[in-house]
N, C-alpha and C positions, 0 to 999 in steps of 0.2 A: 152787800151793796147791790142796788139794783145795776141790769144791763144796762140799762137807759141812763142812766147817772152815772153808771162805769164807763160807758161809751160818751159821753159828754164833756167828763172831766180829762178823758184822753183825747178825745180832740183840740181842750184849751192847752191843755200840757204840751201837744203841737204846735200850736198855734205861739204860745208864749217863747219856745223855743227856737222857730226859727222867728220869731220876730227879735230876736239876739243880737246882739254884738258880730256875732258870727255868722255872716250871707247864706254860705252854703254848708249845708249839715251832712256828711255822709252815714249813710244807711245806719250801719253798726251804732254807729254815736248816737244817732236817735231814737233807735233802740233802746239803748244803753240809757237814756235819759228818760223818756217811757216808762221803763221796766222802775227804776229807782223812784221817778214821780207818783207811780198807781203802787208801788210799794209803799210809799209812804200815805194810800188813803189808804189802806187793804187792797187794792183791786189786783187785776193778775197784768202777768206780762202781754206783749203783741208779737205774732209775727209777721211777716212781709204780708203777705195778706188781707191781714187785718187795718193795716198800715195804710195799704191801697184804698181799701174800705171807709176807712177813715178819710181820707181826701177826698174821695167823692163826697162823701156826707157833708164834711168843711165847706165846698165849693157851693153846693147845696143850698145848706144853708146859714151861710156867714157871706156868701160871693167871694171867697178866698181860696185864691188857685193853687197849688203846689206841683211845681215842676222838678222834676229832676234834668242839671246839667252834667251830661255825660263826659267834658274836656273838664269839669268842678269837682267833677265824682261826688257832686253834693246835690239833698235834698235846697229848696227856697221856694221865697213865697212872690208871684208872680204880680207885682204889684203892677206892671202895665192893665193887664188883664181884669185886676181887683176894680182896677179905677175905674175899666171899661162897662164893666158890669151893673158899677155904681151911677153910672148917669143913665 
């Protein structure tokens, strides 16, 4: 699989995940959801890094923010700021 399509299909993989049932995602978890989602295209796992990398790129370009809440100890998607972007 290409980068470009490897790195795309894990960004929606983020993106579908914290748009979940569950607000706030802690790191490990999302990981852990990653790793199993790009396993199941062939693609490889992330680390913390990459992860960061990825949010930039989402913000980028989708206009969708990811913040971490450190009192949450979870990753989420900063819908104030999505909407800001969008007007």
């Amino acid at each position: 699989m290409g980068r470009k399509l490897e790195g795309l299909q894990r960004m929606l993989v983020i993106i579908n995940r914290l748009r979940g049932p569950q607000q706030y995602v802690p790191r490990e978890e999302l990981e852990n959801y990653i790793a199993c989602r790009m396993e199941e295209r062939d693609g490889s796992s992330v680390d913390l890094r990459t992860l960061q990398r990825d949010f930039n790129e989402i913000e980028e370009l989708f206009g969708i923010r990811i913040c971490f809440d450190k009192q949450r100890k979870g990753y989420f998607i900063n819908e104030e700021d999505s909407l800001k972007q969008e007007q």
